[in-house]
C-alpha positions as CSV (number, residue, x, y, z in Angstrom):
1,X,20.2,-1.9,5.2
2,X,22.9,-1.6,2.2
3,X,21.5,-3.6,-1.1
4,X,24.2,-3.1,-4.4
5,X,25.3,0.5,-2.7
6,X,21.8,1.6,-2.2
7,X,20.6,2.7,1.1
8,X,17.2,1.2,2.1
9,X,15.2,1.4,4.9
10,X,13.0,-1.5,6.2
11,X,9.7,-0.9,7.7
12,X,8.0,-2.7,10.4
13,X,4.6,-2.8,8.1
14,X,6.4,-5.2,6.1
15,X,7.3,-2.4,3.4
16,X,10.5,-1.1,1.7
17,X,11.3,2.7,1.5
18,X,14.3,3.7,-0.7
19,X,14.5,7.5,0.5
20,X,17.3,8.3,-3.0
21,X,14.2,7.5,-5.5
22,X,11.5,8.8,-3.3
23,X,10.0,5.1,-3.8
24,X,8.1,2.9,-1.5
25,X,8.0,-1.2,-2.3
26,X,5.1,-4.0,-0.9
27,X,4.5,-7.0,-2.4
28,X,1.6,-9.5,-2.2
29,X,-1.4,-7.4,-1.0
30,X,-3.7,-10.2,-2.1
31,X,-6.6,-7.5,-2.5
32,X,-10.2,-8.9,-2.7
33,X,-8.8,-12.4,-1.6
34,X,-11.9,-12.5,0.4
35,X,-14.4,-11.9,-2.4
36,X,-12.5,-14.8,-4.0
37,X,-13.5,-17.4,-1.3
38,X,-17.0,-16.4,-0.9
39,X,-17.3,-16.4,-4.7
40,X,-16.8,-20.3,-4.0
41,X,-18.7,-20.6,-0.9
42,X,-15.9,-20.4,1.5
43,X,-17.4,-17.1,3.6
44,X,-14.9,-14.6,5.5
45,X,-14.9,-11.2,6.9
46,X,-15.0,-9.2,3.9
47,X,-12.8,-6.5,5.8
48,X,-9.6,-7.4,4.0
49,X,-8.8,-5.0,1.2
50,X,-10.2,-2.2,3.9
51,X,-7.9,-3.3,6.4
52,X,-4.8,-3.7,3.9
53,X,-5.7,-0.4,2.4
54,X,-5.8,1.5,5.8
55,X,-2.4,0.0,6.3
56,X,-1.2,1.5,2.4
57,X,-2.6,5.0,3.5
58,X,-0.6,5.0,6.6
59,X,2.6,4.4,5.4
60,X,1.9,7.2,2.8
61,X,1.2,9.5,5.1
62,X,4.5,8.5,6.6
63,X,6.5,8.4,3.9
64,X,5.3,10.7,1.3
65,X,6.5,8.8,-1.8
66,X,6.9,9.8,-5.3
67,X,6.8,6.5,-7.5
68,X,4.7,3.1,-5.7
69,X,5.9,-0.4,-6.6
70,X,3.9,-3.2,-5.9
71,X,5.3,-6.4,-6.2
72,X,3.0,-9.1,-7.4
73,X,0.1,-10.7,-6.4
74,X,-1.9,-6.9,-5.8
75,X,-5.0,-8.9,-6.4
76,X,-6.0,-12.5,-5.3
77,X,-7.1,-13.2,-9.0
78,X,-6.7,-12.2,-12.5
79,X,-10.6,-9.9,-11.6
80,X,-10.0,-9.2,-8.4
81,X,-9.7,-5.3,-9.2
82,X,-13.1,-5.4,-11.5
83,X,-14.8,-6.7,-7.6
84,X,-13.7,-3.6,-5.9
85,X,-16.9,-2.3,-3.3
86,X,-16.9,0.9,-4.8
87,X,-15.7,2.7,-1.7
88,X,-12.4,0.5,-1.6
89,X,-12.0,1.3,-5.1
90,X,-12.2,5.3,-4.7
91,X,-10.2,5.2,-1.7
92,X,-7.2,3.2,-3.8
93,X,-8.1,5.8,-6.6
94,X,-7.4,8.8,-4.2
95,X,-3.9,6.5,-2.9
96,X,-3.4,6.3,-5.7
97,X,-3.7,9.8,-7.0
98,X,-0.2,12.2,-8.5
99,X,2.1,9.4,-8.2
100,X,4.2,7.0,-10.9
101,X,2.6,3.6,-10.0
102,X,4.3,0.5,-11.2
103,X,2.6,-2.9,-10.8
104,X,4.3,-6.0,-11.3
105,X,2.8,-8.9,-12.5
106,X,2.5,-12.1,-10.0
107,X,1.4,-15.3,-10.5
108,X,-2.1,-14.6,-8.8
109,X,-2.7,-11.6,-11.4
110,X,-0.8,-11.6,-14.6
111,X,-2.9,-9.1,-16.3
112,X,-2.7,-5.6,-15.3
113,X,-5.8,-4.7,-12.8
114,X,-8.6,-3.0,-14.6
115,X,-9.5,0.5,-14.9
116,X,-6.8,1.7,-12.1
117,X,-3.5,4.1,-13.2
118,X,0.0,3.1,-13.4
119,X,2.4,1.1,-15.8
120,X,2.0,-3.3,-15.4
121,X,5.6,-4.7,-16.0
122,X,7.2,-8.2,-16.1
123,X,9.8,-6.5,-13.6
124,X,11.3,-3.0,-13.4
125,X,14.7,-2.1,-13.1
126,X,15.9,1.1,-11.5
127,X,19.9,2.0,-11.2
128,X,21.0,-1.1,-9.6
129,X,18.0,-2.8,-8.4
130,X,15.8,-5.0,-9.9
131,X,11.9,-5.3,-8.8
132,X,10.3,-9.1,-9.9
133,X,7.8,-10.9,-7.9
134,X,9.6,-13.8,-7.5
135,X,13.3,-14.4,-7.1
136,X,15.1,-16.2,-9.4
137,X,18.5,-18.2,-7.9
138,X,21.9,-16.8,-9.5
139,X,20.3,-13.7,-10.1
140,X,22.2,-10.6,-10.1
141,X,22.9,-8.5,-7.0
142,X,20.4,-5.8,-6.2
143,X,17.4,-8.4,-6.6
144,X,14.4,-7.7,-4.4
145,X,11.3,-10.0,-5.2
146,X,8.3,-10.7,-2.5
147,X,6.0,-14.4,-3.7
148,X,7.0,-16.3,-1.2
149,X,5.9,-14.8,2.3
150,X,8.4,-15.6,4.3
151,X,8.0,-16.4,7.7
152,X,10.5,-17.1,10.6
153,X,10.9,-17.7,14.2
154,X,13.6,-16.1,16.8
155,X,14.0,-17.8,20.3
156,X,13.1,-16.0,22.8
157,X,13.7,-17.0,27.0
158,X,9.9,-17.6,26.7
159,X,10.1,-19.6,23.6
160,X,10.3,-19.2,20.0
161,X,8.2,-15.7,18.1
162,X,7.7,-16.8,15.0
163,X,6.6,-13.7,12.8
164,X,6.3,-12.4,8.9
165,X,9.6,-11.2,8.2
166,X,12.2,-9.7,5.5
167,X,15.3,-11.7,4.6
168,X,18.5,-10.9,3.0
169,X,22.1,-11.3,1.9
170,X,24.7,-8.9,0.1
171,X,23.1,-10.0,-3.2
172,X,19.0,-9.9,-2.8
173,X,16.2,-9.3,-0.5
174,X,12.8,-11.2,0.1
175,X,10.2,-9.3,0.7
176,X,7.0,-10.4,3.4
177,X,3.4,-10.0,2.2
178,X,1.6,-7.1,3.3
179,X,-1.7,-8.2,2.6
180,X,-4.0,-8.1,5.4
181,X,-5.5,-11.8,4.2
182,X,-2.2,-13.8,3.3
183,X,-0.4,-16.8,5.3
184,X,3.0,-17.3,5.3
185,X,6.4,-20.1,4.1
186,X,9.4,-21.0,6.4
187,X,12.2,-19.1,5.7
188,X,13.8,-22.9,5.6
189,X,11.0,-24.2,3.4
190,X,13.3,-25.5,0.1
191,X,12.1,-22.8,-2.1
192,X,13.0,-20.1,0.2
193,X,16.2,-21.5,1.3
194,X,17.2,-22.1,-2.4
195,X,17.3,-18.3,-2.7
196,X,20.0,-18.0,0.1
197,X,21.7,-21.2,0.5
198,X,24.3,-19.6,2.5
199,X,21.8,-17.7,4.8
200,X,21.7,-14.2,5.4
201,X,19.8,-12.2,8.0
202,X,15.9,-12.0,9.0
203,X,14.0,-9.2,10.1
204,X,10.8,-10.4,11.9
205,X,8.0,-7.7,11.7
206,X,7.2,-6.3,15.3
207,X,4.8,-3.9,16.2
208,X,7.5,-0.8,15.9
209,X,10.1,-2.4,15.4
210,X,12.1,-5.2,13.3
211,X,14.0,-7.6,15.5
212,X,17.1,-8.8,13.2
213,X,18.9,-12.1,13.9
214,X,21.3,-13.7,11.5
215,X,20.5,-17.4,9.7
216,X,22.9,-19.7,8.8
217,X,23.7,-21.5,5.7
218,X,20.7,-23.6,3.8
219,X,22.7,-25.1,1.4
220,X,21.0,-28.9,2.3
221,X,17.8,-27.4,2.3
222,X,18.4,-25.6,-0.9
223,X,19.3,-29.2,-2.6
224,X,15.8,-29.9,-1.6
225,X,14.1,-27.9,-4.2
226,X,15.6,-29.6,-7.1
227,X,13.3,-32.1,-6.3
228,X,10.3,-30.7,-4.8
229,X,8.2,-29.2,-7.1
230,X,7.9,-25.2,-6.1
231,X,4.2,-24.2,-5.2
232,X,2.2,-22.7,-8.2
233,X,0.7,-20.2,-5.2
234,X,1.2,-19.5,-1.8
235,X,-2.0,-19.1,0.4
């Protein structure tokens, strides 16, 4: 895709490659969400920073990238980085390891993770595009934000596949989560829709593939969000 005259390329993992700047974008990897939950009794598989850090080293060896922007939400919580199994933590390290790292802060960890490399940032802006976790209506074009985990389903003969998925417009794109732990919003949940109230185009996650169908305005749904309070976090 074309976002403010830069070429992009989406990837079915749910990340963003932009192949001028050698840079590779993912947003909300929700690290140690598990340790979170059975730090308050709530017990999971506590596979998920593994699993979402096997899926990081693949796409690196795919894409070789120079700089790494992650884009909010990294860690469940504010500690989550200081609870790293020391395994996980060397293999992030060694992910890690001779490139520019930029994390940006989300609402689930606005301090910068402990004792790991790279620059912590508000948001980061590079030639026209600007990296925040969440997107902010009227922003300028060349916007790409992630927060909300947007979700969306295409009809199929057999039904409706609803999937994680990217969506965009001329001006911005929404980024899915990538963690292996994280739910997912309605691309027609108010919030969302208040980002594109006149639509744009989704790009469900397949296994290989991204399967792209176009959504129409949201301009009533958008209305909603001036009177529903926007979630403080998004599971």
């Amino acid at each position: 895709m074309h976002l403010a005259g830069e070429r992009l390329a989406l990837d079915p993992a749910g990340a963003l490659f932009w192949p001028a700047q050698q840079l590779l974008v993912l947003s909300d990897l929700h690290l140690e969400k598990g340790s979170h939950f059975a730090a308050r009794g709530q017990l999971v598989p506590p596979y998920d920073t593994r699993e979402t850090l096997a899926r990081l080293a693949a796409l690196l060896r795919r894409y070789s990238p120079a700089h790494l922007v992650f884009l909010g939400d990294s860690f469940h919580d504010a500690a989550g980085a200081a609870r790293l199994h020391a395994t996980d933590r060397a293999t992030l390290l060694h992910l890690l390891a001779g490139r520019r790292v930029s994390w940006v802060l989300g609402n689930h960890d606005p301090l910068p993770p402990e004792a790991l490399p790279g620059e912590a940032v508000e948001e980061l802006s590079l030639g026209p595009l600007l990296f925040r976790h969440e997107g902010q209506p009227g922003a300028r074009p060349g916007e790409v934000s992630g927060h909300f985990h947007p979700r969306a389903a295409m009809p199929t003969r057999c039904g409706p596949v609803e999937r994680p998925c990217f969506l965009a417009d001329a001006r911005r794109l929404l980024m899915p989560a990538f963690g292996a732990y994280t739910g997912g919003l309605s691309i027609t949940a108010p919030p969302v829709a208040a980002l594109f109230p006149r639509g744009g185009r989704a790009f469900l996650l397949g296994k290989e593939r991204l399967f792209s169908f176009a959504v129409g305005p949201m301009k009533h749904l958008a209305a909603l969000s001036k009177t529903r309070p926007e979630p403080t976090s998004v599971p």
